[in-house]
C-alpha atoms as a printed R data frame, in Angstrom:
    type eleno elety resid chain resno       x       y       z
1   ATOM     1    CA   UNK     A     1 -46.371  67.158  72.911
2   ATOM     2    CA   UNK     A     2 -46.443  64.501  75.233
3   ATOM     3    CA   UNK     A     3 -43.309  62.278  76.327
4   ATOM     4    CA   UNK     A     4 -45.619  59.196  75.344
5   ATOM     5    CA   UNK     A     5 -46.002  60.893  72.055
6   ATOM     6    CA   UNK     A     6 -42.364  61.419  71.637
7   ATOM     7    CA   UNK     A     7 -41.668  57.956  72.002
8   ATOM     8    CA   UNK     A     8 -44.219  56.742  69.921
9   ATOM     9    CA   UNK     A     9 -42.538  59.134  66.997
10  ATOM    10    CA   UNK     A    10 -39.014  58.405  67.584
11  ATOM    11    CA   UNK     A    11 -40.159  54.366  67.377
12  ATOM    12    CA   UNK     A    12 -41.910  54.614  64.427
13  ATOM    13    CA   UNK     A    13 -38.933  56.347  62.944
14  ATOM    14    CA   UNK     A    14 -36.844  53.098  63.702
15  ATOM    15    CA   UNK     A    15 -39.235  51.339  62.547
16  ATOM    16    CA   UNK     A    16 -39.210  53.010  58.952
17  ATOM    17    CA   UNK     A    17 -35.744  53.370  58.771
18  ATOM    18    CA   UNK     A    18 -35.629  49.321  59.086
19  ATOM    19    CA   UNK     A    19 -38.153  48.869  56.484
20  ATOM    20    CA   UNK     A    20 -36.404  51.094  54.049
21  ATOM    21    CA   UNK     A    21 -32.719  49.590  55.063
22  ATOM    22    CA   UNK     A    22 -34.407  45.834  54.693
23  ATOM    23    CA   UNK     A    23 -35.844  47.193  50.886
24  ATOM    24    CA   UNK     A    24 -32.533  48.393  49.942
25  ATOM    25    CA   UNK     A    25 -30.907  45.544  51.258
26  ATOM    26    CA   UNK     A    26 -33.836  42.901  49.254
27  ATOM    27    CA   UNK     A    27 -33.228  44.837  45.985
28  ATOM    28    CA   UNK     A    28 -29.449  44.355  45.883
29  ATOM    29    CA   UNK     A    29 -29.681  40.932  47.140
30  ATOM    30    CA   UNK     A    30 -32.319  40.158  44.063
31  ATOM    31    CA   UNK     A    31 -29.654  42.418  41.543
32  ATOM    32    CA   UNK     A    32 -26.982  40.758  42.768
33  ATOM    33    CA   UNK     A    33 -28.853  37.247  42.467
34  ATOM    34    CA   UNK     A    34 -29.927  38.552  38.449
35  ATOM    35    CA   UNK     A    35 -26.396  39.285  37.840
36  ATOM    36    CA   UNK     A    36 -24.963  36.128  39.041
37  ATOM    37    CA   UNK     A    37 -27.429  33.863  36.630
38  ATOM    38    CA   UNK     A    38 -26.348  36.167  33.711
39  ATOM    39    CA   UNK     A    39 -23.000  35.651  33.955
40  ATOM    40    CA   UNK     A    40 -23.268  32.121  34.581
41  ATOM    41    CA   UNK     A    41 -25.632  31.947  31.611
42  ATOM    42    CA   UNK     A    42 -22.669  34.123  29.750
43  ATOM    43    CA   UNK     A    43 -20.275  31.539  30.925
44  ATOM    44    CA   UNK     A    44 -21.939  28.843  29.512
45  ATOM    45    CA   UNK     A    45 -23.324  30.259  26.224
46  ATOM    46    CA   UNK     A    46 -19.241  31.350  25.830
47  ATOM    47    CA   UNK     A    47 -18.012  27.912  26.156
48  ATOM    48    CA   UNK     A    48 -20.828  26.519  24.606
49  ATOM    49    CA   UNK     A    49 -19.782  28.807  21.542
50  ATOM    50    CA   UNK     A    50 -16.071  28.041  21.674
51  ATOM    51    CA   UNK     A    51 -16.547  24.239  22.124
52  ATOM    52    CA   UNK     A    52 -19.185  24.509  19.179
53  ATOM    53    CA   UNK     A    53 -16.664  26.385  16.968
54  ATOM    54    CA   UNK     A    54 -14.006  24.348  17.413
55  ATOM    55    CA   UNK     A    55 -16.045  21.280  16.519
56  ATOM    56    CA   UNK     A    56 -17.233  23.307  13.257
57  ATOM    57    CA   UNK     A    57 -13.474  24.644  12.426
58  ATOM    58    CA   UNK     A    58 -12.412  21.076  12.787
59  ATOM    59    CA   UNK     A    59 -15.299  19.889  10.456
60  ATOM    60    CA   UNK     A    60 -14.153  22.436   7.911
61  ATOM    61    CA   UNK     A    61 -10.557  21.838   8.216
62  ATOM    62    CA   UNK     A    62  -8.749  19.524   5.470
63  ATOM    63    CA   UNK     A    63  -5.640  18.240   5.316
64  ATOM    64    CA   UNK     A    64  -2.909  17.592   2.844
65  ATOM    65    CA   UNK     A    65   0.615  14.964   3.040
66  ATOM    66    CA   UNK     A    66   3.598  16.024   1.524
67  ATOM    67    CA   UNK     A    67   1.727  14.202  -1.944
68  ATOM    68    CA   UNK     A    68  -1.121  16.406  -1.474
69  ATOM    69    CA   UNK     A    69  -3.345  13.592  -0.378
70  ATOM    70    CA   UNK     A    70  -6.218  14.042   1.965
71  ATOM    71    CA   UNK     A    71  -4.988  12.855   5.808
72  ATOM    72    CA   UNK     A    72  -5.124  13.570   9.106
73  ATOM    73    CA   UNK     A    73  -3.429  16.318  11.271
74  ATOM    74    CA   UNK     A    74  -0.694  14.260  12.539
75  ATOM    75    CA   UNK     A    75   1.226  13.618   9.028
76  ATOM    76    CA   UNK     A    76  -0.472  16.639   6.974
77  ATOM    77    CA   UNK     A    77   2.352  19.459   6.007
78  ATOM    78    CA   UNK     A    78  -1.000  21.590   5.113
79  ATOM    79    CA   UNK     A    79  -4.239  22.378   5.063
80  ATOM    80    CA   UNK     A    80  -7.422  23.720   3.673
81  ATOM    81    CA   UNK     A    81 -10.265  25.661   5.088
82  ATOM    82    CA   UNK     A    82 -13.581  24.625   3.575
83  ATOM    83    CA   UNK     A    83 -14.224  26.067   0.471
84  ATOM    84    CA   UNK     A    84 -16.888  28.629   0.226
85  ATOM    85    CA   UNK     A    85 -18.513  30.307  -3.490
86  ATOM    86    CA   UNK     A    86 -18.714  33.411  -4.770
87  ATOM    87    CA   UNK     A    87 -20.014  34.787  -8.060
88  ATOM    88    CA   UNK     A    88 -18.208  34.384 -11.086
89  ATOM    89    CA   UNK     A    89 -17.633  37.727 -12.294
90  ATOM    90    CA   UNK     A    90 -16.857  38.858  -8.445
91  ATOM    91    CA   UNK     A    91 -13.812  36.599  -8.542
92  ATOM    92    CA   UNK     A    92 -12.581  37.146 -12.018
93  ATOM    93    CA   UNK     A    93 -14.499  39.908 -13.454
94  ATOM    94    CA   UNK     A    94 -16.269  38.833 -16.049
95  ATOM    95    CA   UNK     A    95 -18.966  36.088 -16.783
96  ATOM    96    CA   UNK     A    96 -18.076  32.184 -17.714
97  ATOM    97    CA   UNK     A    97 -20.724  30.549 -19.813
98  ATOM    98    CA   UNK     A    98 -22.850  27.849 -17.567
99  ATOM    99    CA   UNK     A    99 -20.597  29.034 -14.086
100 ATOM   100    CA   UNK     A   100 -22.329  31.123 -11.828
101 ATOM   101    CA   UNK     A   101 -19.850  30.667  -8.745
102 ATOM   102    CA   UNK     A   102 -16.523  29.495  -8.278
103 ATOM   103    CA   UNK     A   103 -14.786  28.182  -5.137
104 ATOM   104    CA   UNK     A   104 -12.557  30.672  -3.540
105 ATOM   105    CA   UNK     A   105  -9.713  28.275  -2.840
106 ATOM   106    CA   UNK     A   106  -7.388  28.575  -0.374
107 ATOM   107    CA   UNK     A   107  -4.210  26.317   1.429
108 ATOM   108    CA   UNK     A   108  -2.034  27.079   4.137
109 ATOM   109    CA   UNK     A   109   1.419  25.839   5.520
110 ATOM   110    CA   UNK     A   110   0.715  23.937   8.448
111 ATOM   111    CA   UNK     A   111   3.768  24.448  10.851
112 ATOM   112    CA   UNK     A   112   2.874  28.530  10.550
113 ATOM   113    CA   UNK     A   113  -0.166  29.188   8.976
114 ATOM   114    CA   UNK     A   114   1.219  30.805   6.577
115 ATOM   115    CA   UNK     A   115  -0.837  30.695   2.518
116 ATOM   116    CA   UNK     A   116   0.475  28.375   0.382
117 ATOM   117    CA   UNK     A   117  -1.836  29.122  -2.305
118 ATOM   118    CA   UNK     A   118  -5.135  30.884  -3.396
119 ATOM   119    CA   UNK     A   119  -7.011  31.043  -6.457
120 ATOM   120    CA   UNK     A   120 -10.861  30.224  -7.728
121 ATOM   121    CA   UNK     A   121 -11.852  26.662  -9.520
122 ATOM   122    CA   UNK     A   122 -15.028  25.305 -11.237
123 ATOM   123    CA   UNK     A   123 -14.807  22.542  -8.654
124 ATOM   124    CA   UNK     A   124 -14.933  21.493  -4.989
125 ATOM   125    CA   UNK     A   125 -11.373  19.677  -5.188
126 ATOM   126    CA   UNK     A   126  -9.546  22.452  -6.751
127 ATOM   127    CA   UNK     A   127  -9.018  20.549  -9.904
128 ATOM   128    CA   UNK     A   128 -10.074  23.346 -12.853
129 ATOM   129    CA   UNK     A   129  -8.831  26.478 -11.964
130 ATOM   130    CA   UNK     A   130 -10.115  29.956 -13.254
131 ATOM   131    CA   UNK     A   131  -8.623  33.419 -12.828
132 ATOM   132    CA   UNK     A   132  -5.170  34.546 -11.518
133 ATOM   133    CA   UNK     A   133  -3.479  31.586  -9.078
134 ATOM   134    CA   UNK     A   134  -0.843  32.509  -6.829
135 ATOM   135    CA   UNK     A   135   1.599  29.956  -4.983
136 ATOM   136    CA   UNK     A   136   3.589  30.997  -2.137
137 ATOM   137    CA   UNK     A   137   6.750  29.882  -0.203
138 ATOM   138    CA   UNK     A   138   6.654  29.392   3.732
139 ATOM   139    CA   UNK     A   139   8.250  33.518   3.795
140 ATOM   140    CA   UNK     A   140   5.517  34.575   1.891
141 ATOM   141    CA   UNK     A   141   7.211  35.305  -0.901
142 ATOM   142    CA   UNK     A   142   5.275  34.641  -4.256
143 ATOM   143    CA   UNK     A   143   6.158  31.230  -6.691
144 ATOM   144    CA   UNK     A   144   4.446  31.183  -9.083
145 ATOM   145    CA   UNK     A   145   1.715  32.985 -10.575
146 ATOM   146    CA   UNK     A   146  -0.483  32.053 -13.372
147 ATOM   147    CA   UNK     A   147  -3.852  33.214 -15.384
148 ATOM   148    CA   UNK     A   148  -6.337  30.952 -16.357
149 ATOM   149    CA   UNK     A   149  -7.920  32.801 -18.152
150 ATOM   150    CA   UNK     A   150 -11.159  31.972 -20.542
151 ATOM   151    CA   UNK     A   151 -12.716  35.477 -21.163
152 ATOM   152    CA   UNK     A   152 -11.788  35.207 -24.997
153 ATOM   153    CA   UNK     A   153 -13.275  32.268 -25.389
154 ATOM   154    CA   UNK     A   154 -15.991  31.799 -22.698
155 ATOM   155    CA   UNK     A   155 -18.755  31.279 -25.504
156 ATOM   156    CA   UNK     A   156 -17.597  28.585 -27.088
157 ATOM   157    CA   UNK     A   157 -17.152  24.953 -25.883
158 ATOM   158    CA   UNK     A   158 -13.989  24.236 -24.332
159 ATOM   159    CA   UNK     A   159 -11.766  21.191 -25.795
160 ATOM   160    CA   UNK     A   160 -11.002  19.086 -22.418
161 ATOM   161    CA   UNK     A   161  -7.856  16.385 -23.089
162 ATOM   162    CA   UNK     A   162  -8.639  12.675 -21.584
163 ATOM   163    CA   UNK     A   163  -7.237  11.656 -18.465
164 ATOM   164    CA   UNK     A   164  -3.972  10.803 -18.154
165 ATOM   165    CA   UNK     A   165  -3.793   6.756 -20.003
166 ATOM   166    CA   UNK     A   166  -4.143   3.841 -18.215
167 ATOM   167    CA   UNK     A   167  -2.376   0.656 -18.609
168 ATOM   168    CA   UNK     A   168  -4.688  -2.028 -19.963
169 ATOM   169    CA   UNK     A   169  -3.795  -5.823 -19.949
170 ATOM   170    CA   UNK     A   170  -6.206  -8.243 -21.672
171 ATOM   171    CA   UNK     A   171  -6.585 -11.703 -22.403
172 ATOM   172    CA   UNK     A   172  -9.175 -13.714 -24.343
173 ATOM   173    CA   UNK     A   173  -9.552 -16.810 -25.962
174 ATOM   174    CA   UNK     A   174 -11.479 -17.889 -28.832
175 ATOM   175    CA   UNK     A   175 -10.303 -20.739 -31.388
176 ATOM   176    CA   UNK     A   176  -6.781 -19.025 -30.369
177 ATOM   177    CA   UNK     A   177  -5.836 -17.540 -27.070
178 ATOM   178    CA   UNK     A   178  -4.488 -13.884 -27.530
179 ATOM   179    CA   UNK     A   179  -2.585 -11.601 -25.195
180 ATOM   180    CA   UNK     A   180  -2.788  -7.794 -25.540
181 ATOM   181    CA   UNK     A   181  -1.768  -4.939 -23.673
182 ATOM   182    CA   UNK     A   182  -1.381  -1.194 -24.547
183 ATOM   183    CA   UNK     A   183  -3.155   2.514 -22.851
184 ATOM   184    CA   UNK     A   184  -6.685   3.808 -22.324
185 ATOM   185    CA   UNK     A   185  -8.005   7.303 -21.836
186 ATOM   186    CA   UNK     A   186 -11.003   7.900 -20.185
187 ATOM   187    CA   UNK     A   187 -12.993   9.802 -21.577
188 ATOM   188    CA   UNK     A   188 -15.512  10.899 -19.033
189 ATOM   189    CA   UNK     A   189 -14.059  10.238 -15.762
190 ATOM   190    CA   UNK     A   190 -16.137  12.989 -13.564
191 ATOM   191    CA   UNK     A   191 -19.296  10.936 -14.126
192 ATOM   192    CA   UNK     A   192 -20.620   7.854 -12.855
193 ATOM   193    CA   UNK     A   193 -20.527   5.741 -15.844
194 ATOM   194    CA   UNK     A   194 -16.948   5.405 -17.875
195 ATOM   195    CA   UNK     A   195 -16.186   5.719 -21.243
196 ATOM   196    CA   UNK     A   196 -12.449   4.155 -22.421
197 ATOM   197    CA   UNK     A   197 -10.855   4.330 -25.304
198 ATOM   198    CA   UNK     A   198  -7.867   2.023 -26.060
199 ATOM   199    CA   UNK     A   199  -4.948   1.414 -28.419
200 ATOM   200    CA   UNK     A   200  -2.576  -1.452 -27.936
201 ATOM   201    CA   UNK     A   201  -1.141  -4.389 -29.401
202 ATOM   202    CA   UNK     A   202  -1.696  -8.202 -28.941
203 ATOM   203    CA   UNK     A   203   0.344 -11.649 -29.564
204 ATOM   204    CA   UNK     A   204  -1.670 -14.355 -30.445
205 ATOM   205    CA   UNK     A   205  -0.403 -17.896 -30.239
206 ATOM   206    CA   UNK     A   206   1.337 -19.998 -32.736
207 ATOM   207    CA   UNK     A   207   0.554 -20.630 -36.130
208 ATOM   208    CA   UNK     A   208   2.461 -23.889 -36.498
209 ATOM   209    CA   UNK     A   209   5.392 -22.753 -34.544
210 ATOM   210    CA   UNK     A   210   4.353 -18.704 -35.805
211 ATOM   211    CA   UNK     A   211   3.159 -15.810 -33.401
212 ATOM   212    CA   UNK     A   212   1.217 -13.168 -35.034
213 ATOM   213    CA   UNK     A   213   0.762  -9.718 -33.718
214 ATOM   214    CA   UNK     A   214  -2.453  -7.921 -33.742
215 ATOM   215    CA   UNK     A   215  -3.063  -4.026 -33.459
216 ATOM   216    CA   UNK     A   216  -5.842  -3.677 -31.184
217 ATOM   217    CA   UNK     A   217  -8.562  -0.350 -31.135
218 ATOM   218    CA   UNK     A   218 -12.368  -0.781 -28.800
219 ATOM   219    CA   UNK     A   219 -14.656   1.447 -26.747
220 ATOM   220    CA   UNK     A   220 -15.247   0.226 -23.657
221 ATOM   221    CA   UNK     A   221 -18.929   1.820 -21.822
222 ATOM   222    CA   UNK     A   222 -18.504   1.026 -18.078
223 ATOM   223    CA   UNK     A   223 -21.837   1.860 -16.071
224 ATOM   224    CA   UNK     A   224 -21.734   1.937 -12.018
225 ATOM   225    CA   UNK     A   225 -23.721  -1.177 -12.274
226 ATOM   226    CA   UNK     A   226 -20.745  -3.355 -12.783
227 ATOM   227    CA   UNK     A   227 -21.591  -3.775 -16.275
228 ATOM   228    CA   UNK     A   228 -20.219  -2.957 -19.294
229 ATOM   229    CA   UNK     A   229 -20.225  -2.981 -23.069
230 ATOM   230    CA   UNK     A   230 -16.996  -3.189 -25.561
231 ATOM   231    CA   UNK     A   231 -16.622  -3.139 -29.443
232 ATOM   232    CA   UNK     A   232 -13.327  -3.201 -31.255
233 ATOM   233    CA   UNK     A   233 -10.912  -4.300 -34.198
234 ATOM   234    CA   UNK     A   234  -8.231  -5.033 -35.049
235 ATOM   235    CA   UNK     A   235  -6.419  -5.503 -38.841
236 ATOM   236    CA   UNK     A   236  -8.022  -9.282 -38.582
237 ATOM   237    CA   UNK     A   237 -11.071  -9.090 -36.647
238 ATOM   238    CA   UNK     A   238 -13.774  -6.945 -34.871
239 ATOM   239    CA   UNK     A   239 -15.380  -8.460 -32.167
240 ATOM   240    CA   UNK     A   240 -17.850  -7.447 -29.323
241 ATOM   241    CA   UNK     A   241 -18.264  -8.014 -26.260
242 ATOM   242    CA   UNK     A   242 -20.589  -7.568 -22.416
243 ATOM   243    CA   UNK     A   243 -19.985  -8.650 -18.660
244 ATOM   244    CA   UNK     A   244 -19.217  -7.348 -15.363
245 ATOM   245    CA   UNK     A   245 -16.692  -5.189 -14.294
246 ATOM   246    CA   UNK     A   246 -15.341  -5.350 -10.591
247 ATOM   247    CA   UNK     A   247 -15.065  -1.298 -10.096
248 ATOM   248    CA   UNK     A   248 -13.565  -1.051 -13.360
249 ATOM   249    CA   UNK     A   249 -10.598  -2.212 -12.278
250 ATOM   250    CA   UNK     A   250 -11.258  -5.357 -13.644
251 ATOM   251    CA   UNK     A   251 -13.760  -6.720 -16.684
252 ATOM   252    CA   UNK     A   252 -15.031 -10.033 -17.356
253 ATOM   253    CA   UNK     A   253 -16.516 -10.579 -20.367
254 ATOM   254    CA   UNK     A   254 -18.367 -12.963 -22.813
255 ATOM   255    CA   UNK     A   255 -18.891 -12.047 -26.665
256 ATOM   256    CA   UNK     A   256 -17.937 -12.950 -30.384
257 ATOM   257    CA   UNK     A   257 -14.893 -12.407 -33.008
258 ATOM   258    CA   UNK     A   258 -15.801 -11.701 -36.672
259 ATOM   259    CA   UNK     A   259 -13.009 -12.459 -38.873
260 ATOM   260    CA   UNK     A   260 -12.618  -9.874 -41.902
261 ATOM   261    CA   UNK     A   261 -10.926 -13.085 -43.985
262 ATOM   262    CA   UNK     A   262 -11.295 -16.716 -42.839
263 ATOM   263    CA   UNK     A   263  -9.332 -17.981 -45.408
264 ATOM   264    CA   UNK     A   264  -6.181 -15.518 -44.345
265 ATOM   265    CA   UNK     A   265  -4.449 -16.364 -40.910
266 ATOM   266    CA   UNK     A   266  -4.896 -15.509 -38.331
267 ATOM   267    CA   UNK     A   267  -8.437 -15.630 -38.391
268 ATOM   268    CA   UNK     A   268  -9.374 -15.238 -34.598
269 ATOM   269    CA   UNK     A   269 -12.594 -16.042 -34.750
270 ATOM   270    CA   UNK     A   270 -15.622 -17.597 -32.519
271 ATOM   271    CA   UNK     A   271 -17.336 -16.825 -29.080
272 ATOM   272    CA   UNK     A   272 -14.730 -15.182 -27.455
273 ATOM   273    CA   UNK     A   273 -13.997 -14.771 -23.214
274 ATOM   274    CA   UNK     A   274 -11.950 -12.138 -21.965
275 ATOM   275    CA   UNK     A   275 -10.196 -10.736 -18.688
276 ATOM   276    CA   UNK     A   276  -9.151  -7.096 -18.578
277 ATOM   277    CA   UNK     A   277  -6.995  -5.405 -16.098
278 ATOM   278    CA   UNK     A   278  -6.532  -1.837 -15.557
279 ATOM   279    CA   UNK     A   279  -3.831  -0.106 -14.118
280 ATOM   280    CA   UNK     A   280  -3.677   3.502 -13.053
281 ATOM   281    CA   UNK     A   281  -2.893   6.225 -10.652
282 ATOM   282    CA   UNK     A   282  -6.713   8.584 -11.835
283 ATOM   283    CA   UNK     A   283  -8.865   7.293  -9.277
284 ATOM   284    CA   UNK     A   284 -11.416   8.573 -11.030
285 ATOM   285    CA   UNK     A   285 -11.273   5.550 -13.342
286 ATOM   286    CA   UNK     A   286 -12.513   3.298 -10.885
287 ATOM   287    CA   UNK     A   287 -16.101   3.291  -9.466
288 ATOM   288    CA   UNK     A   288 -16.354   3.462  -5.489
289 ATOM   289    CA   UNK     A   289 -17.934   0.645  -3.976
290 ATOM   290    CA   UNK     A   290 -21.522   2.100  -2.328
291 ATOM   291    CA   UNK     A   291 -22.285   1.347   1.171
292 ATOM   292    CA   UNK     A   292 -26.704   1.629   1.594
């Protein structure tokens, strides 16, 4: 072989070597340019994830004052992680008539996280509980535990008490003005329309230079229209009676008085206006103004 040929070989040797060191070199510089988008991509779907799940954790977050009334974090003393449901019988082992699910419920000291109850209710609030309920102190240590239990009697209808009463203050007029005040229940609070029933007594005003008291006993229908219908008696009268009602917190109405003896006083009789007030801590009682 040649010296020429030699030189030829030992340059086209270079030459490879080059090719293969500039291939090496182009395939790390593309992995190292495939790993740096993935990790970017990684950092971004990670904080996108965080940010998203604190947003969501915040969403499903409530909080409680001392009174255990909804607020915000700054005066809550605890909270509440959105309830979630879970079949009946999982949660208490064994079937309720016309409950499928219950709401595992759940509340938690806010200066340590610490549970400060858990249990299972019918109802998104925690309002009709179902099962075993356990409250805790801030140490963990159990309260107070109780059973609410209705596996004996799951098949038949369940007696619910009225809400707590409400204070009720009337006044009407009709060919005497009368002024009665006394305590409502309502009857079905949960649903949009209200149903009261009152008991109280009345003074109407004088009889030449006589006051007569009058027992007083209606039905009152309140609909989420603002309207509402009302029948009742007394030992004198019945009368009924229709109008508006601002939220049920206040009725107006417009109806008549039937005496049961117009010869006997006091007859209270005639087209009679009225103005009711109602007093009460069961916000329940009062419809929520809606906002289309």
């Amino acid at each position: 072989m040649s010296y020429n040929d030699i030189k030829k070989a030992h340059t086209a040797c270079k030459i490879f070597t080059i090719k293969v060191r500039l291939h090496n070199f182009k395939q790390l510089y593309m992995k190292a340019v495939v790993t740096s988008i993935f990790k970017k991509k990684y950092i971004y779907i990670s904080i996108l994830f965080l940010f998203t799940s604190k947003i969501s954790a915040q969403n499903d977050t409530i909080f409680f004052d001392k009174d255990w009334k909804i607020s915000n974090k700054v005066t809550a003393l605890y909270y509440r992680i959105k309830p979630l449901k879970i079949k009946t019988k999982d949660a208490v082992g064994y079937k309720i008539k016309n409950t499928d699910s219950l709401f595992v419920i759940k509340d938690y000291y806010l200066n340590n996280n610490k549970i400060q109850f858990q249990g299972y209710s019918q109802d998104y609030n925690g309002d009709y509980l179902v099962g075993r309920a356990k409250w805790y102190n801030e140490n963990d240590g159990t309260i107070d535990t109780r059973e609410f239990d209705y596996k004996e009697n799951y098949n038949t209808p369940k007696f619910k008490f009225p809400d707590w009463p409400i204070l009720y203050l009337n006044y009407s007029i009709a060919d005497k003005s009368l002024l009665t005040a006394g305590l409502e229940f309502c009857l079905d609070c949960q649903n949009k329309n209200k149903i009261f029933l009152g008991a109280g007594y009345g003074i109407t005003n004088s009889y030449n230079s006589r006051y007569y008291g009058l027992p007083d006993v209606h039905l009152s229908v309140n609909s989420e229209y603002f309207l509402f219908l009302k029948a009742g008696s007394s030992t004198k009268n019945a009368y009924a009676m229709g109008g508006i009602t601002l939220f049920n917190a206040m009725d107006l109405g417009l109806g008549y008085s039937f005496p049961y003896n117009k010869e006997k006083i006091p007859t209270y009789q005639g087209f009679t206006t009225s103005i009711t007030f109602r007093i009460t801590n069961n916000k329940n009682a009062y419809n929520q103004l809606k906002v289309m």
